[in-house]
C-alpha positions in Angstrom: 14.5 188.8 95.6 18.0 187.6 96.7 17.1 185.5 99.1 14.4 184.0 96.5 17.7 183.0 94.7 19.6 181.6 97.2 16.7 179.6 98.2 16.3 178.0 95.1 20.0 177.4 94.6 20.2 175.8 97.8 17.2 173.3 96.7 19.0 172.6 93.6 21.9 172.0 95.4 20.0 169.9 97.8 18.0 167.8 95.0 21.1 167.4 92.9 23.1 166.0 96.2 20.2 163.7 96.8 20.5 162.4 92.6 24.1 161.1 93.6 23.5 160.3 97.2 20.8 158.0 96.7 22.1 155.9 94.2 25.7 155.3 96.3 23.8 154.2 99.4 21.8 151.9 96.9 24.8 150.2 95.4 26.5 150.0 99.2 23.3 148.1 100.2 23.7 146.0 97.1 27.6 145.6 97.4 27.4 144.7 101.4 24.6 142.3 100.7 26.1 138.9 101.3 29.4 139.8 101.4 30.8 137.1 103.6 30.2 133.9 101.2 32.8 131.3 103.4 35.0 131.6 101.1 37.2 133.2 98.7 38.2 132.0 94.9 41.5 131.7 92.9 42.1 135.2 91.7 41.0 136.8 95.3 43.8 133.6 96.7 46.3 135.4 95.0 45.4 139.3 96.3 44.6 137.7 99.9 48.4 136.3 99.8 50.3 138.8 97.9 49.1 141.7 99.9 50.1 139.9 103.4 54.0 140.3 102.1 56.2 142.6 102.7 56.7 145.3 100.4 60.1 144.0 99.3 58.5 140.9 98.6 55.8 142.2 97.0 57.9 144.4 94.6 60.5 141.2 93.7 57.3 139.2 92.6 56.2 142.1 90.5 59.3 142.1 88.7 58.8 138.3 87.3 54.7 138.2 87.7 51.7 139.6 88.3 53.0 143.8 87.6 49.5 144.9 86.0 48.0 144.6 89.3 51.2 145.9 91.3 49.3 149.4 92.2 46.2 147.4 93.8 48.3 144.7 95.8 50.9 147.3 98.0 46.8 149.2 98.3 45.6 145.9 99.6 49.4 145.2 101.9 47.8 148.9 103.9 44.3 147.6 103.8 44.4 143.7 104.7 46.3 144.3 108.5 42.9 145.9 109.8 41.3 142.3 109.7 42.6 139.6 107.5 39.4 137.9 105.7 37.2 138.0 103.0 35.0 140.5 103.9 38.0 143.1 104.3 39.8 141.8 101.5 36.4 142.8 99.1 35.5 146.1 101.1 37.5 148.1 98.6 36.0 146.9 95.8 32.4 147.8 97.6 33.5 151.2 98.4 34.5 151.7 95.0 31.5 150.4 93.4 29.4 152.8 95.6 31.7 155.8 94.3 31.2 154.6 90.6 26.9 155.1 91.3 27.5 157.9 92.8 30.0 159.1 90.0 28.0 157.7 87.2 25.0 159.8 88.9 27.0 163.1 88.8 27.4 162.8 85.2 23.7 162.2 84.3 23.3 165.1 86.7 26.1 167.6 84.8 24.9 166.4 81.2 21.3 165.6 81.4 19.8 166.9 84.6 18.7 165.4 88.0 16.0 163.0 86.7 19.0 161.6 84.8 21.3 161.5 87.5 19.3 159.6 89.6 18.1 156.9 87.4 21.3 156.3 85.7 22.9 156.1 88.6 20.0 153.1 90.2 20.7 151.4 87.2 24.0 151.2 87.9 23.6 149.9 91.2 21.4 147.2 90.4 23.2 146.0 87.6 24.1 142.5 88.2 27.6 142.5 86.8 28.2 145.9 88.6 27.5 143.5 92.2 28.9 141.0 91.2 32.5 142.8 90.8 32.1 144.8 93.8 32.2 141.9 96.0 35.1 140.3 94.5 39.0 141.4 95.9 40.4 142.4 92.9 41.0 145.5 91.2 38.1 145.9 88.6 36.2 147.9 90.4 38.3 150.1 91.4 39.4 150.9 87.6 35.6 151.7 86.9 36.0 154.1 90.0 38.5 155.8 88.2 37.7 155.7 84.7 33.9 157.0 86.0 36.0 159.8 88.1 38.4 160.7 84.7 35.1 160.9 82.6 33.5 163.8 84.8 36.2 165.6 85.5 37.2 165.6 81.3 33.5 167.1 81.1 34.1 169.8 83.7 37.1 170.6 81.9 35.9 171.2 78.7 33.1 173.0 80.3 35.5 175.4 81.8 37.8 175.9 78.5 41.2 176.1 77.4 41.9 178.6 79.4 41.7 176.1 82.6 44.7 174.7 83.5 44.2 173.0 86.7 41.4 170.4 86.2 43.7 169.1 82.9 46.3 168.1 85.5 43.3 166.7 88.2 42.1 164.8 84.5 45.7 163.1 84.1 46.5 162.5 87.1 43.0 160.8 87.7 43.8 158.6 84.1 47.6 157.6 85.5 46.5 156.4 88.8 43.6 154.3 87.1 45.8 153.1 84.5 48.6 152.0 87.0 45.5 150.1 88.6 45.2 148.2 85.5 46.7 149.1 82.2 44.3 148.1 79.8 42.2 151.1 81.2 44.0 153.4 78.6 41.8 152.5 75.9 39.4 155.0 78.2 41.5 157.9 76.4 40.4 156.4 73.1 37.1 157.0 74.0 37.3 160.5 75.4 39.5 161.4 72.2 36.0 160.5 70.0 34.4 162.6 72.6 36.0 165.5 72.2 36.1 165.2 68.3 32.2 164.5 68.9 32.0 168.1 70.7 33.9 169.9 68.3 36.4 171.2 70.7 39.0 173.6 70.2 42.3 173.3 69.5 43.4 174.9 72.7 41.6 172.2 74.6 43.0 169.2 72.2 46.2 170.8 73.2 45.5 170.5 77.1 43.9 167.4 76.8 46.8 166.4 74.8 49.2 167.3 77.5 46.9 165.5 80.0 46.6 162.2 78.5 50.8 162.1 77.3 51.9 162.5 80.8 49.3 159.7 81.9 50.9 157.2 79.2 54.3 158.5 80.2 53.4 157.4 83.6 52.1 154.2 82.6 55.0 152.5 79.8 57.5 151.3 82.6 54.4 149.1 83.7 53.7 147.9 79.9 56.8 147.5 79.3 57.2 145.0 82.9 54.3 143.7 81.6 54.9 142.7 78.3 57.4 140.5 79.5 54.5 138.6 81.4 52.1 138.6 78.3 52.1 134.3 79.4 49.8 134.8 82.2 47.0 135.1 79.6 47.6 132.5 77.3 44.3 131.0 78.2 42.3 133.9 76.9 40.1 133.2 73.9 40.2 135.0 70.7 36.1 136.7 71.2 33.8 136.8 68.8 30.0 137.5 68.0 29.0 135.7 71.1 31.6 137.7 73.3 30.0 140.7 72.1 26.4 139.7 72.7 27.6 138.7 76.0 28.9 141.7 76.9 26.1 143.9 75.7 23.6 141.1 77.6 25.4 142.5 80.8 25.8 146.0 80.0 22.0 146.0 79.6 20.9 145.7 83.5 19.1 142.7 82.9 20.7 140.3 80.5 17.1 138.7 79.1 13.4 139.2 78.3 11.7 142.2 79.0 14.2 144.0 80.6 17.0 143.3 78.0 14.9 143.7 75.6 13.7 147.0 77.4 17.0 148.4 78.0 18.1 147.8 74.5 15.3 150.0 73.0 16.0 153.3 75.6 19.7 152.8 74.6 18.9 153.2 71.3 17.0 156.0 72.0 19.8 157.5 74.9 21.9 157.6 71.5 19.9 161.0 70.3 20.4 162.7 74.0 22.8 165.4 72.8 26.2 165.6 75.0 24.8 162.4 77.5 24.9 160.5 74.1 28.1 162.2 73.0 30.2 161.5 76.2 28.7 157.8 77.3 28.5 155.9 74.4 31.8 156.5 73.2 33.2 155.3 76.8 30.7 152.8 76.4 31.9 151.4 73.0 35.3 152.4 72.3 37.4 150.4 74.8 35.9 146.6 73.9 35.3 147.2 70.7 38.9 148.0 70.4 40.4 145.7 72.7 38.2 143.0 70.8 39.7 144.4 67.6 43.1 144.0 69.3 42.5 140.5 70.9 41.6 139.2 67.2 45.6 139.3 67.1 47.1 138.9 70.6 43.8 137.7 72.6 43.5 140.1 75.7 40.1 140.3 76.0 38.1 139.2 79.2 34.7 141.1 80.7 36.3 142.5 83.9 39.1 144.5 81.5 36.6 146.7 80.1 33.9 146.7 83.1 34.8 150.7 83.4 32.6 151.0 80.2 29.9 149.6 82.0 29.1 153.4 83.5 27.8 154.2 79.8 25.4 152.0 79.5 22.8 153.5 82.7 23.8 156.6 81.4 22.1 156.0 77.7 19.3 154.0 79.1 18.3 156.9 81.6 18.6 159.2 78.9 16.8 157.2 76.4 13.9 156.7 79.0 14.2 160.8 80.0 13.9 161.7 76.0 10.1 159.3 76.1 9.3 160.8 79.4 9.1 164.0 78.3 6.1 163.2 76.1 4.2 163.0 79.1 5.1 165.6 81.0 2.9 168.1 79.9 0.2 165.1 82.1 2.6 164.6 84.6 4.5 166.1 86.9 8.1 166.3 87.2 8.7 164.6 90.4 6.0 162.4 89.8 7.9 161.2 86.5 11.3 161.2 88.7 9.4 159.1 91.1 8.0 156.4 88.5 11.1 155.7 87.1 12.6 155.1 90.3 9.5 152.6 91.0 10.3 150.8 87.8 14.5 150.8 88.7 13.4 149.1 91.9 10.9 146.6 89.9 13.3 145.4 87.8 16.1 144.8 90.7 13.1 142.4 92.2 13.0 140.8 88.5 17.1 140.8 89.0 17.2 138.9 92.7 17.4 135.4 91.2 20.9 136.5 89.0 22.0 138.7 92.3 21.4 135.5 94.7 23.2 133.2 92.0 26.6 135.8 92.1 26.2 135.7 95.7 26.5 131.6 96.1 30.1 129.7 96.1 28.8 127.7 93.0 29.3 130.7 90.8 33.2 130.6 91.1 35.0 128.0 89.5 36.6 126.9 92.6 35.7 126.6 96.7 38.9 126.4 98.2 37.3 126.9 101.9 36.2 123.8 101.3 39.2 122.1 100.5 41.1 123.7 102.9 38.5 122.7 105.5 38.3 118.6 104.5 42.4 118.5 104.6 41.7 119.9 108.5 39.7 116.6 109.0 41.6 114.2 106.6 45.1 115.8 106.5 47.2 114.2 109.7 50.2 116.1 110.7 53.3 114.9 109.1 50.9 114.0 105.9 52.9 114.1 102.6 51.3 117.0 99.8 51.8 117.1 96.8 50.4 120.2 94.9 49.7 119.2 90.5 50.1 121.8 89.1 52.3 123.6 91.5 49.7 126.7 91.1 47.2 124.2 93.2 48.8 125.0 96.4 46.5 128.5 96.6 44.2 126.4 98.3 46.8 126.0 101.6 48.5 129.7 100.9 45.2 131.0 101.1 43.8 128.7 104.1 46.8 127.3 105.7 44.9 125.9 108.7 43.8 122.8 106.4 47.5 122.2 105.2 49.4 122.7 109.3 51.6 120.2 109.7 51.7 118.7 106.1 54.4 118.1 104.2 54.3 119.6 100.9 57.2 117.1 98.9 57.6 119.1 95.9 58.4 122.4 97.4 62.0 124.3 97.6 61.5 127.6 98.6 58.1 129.1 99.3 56.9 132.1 97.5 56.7 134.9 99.3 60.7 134.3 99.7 61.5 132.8 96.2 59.6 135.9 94.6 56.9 133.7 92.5 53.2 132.9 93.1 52.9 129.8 93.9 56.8 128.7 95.6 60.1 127.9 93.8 60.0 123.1 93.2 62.6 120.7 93.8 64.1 119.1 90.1 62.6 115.8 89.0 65.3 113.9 90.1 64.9 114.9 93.9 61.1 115.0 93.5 61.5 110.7 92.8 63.5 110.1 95.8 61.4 112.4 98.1 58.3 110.3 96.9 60.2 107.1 97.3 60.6 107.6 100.6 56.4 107.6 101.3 53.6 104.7 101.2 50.8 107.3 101.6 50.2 110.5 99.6 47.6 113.2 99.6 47.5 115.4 95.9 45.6 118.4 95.8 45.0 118.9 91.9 43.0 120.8 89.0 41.0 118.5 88.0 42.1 118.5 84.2 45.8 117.4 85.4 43.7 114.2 86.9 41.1 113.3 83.9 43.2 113.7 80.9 45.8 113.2 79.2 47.3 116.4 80.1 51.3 116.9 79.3 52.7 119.2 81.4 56.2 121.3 79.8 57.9 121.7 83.1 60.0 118.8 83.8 58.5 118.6 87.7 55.4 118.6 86.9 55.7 115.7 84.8 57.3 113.9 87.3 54.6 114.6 89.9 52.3 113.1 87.5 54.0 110.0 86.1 56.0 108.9 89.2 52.2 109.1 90.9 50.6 107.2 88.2 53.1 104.5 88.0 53.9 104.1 91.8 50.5 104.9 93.4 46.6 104.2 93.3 44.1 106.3 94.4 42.1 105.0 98.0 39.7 108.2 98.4 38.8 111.2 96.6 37.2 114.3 96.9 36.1 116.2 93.6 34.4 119.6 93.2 34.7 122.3 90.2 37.9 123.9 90.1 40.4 121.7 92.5 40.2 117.9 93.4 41.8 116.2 97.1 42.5 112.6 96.4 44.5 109.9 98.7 46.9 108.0 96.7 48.3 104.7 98.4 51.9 102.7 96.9 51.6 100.2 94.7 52.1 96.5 95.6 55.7 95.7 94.8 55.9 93.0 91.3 58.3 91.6 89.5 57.5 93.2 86.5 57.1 97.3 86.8 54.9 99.1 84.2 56.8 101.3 82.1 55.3 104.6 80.5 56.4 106.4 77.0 58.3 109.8 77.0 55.8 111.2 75.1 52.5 111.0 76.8 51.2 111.4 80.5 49.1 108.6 81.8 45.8 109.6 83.7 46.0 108.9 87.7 42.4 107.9 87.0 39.5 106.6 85.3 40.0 106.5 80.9 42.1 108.9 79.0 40.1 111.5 77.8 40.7 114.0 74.4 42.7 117.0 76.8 40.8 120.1 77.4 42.5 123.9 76.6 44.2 123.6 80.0 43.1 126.9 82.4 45.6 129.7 82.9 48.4 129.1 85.0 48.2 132.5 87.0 45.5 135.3 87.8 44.9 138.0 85.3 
């Protein structure tokens, strides 16, 4: 009779291991997939340079810019030495991801059973925006990691009652470490605070959980505090509205149109009525954007990748919604044979989904290629070249690829950054800007393309001499324009009697006609 037992413990074991392991080796086959594109975008520019300075460096740049992601660049200064590239500087994210499945599988498996578990957890891993910020070096997905982690371990806790100390302090300490990885992750606690009202909890456990999440905040107000003082970095955010939200649910929803949208939608709906699967996900899957939409209506914060932790709610409904209509036919069916089908249709609707995954997997989707610029300065670019970088924040392209920039001379530039404690390098004034470029006949500009095609104004007093001592002295001879960053070859003007003058109060285009000026793009990574 015992060793009945401990037979079929050991296969539940087994079959439950198998729920979580399945889906993680899913999500690293998904996350792997095309993981070396050629190239790597703005925001990865910045992780890719910050993380290659020395710790000093990288805590004086944190002081003036950049602190919210503080935590995840001295993680990446230990990671990036093993092989500096993309396909190092993105492995964390992949690993992550594949933890989140397998996390996000746990919990269908401790709330809702096996079946659960494992579908909720292939969901996840085939969810387009899931892949598409697993391959990307920042720190998103490394928050969903840890918001997924904090989730299960508040449900264990509860599980185990008030009279449980230890997991509390595992919980908070979980909830600081993601937080410090990204501080907008707090609004997680929001969510696990309608959990718990949801379950009816005790006041013993309010008072642990309490205790839990203060020391997690206390943790995490020197960095909002650092922060605050930074709050310019995303001025370019919108404030979001209807369409943010339907664009937010469109990804949350595994596949963001037709049938499987519309599919998804309907077993969510359904996941709602799953007892403590419903209580526990949809709050996590809610709470944070609704309130940091809320909160962005007055100080605009909100952006996708902030809130992609709550993306591990939405499998979790779906899975549950589809369990709740499976069960009508299991008195026809079969239990595995039921696990089995919906697996079959998870794998059905990633073939639907290889289109989208291909598209995230292409250099077009980012907004910039700065391989590619980096690799036409190698064949333009002679040694001794004069650069000049407009804005200054244009010179990622040679900080992140400095083969394509060797031997260049970049005109505008003081003190580079990783010693002047910025981004992007500490400029020369205006007045020593004029007489460096009055010195050359020839001049390459690397440039955003809206500070070439508009009547773009720039504040800082460089910058606007970068852009009307080009226009008045120079003319472009060759170009080079993609989305995201332009290379152009300006030559001097022919010397005449009369010289052109310009007005104080607005910038002239180096090229082609003026044009109304776009909402220029932020000036920094968020």
């Amino acid at each position: 009779m015992v060793c009945v037992r401990v037979q079929k413990v050991s296969r539940a074991g087994v079959l439950g291991a198998s729920a979580v392991a399945v889906p993680a080796v899913v999500m690293l086959a998904v996350g792997l997939w095309g993981l070396d594109r050629g190239g790597i975008w703005r925001d990865e520019a910045v992780t890719y340079q910050v993380a290659r300075r020395t710790v000093p460096q990288i805590w004086r740049l944190l002081h003036g810019v950049d602190a919210v992601h503080g935590l995840y660049y001295l993680l990446m200064h230990a990671v990036l030495p093993l092989h500096p590239g993309e396909v190092v500087l993105r492995l964390p994210s992949v690993c992550a991801a594949t933890v989140t499945a397998g996390l996000v599988a746990a919990l269908g498996v401790r709330l809702a059973g096996r079946r659960v578990g494992l579908w909720a957890g292939l969901l996840y891993a085939v969810t387009p925006l899931a892949g598409h910020y697993a391959q990307e070096g920042r720190s998103y997905a490394l928050v969903a990691a840890g918001a997924a982690g904090a989730t299960l371990l508040l449900v264990r806790a509860v599980d185990e009652g008030a009279g449980a100390g230890r997991p509390w302090w595992r919980y908070g300490g979980v909830v600081a470490v993601t937080c410090l990885l990204h501080e907008l992750a707090v609004f997680m606690l929001c969510a696990h605070a309608v959990t718990l009202a949801l379950l009816r909890v005790s006041w013993g456990v309010w008072w642990r959980w309490g205790r839990a999440a203060g020391a997690a905040v206390v943790v995490l107000l020197p960095l909002v505090l650092v922060s605050h003082g930074q709050s310019r970095q995303v001025e370019w955010l919108p404030v979001p509205d209807r369409e943010s939200a339907e664009r937010l649910l469109r990804s949350f929803a595994v596949g963001p149109e037709g049938v499987v949208f519309w599919g998804c939608v309907v077993l969510m709906a359904a996941g709602l009525w799953a007892g403590r699967t419903a209580v526990v996900m949809a709050p996590l899957m809610v709470v944070p954007p609704a309130l940091l939409m809320l909160l962005s209506q007055v100080r605009p914060l909100y952006h996708e990748r902030y809130v992609l932790y709550a993306l591990a709610g939405a499998p979790l409904l779906i899975a549950a919604g589809a369990d709740r209509l499976a069960g009508l036919a299991r008195r026809r069916s079969c239990s595995w044979t039921i696990t089995a089908a919906g697996a079959s249709v998870v794998a059905l609707v990633f073939l639907d989904l290889l289109p989208l995954h291909r598209q995230y997997r292409t250099l077009a989707h980012r907004p910039d290629n700065l391989a590619a610029v980096s690799a036409l300065a190698t064949r333009e670019v002679r040694p001794g070249d004069p650069v000049l970088f407009l804005p200054s924040l244009g010179r990622r392209a040679a900080l992140a690829y400095p083969k394509g920039f060797q031997g260049a001379r970049d005109l505008a530039l003081k003190v580079p950054g990783a010693q002047s404690g910025t981004l992007y390098g500490r400029e020369v004034g205006p007045r020593e800007l004029r007489r460096r470029l009055a010195a050359v006949s020839r001049l390459w500009v690397v440039a955003e393309p809206y500070a070439l095609r508009s009547r773009w104004f720039p504040g800082d007093p460089t910058e606007r001499a970068k852009l009307l001592t080009v226009a008045e002295g120079f003319t472009p001879s060759w170009e080079y324009d993609r989305p995201g960053v332009a290379l152009r070859l300006y030559i001097r003007r022919p010397a005449t009697g009369a010289q052109a003058t310009t007005t104080p109060t607005a910038a002239v285009p180096l090229t082609g006609s003026p044009a109304s000026p776009p909402r220029p793009p932020r000036p920094g990574p968020p």
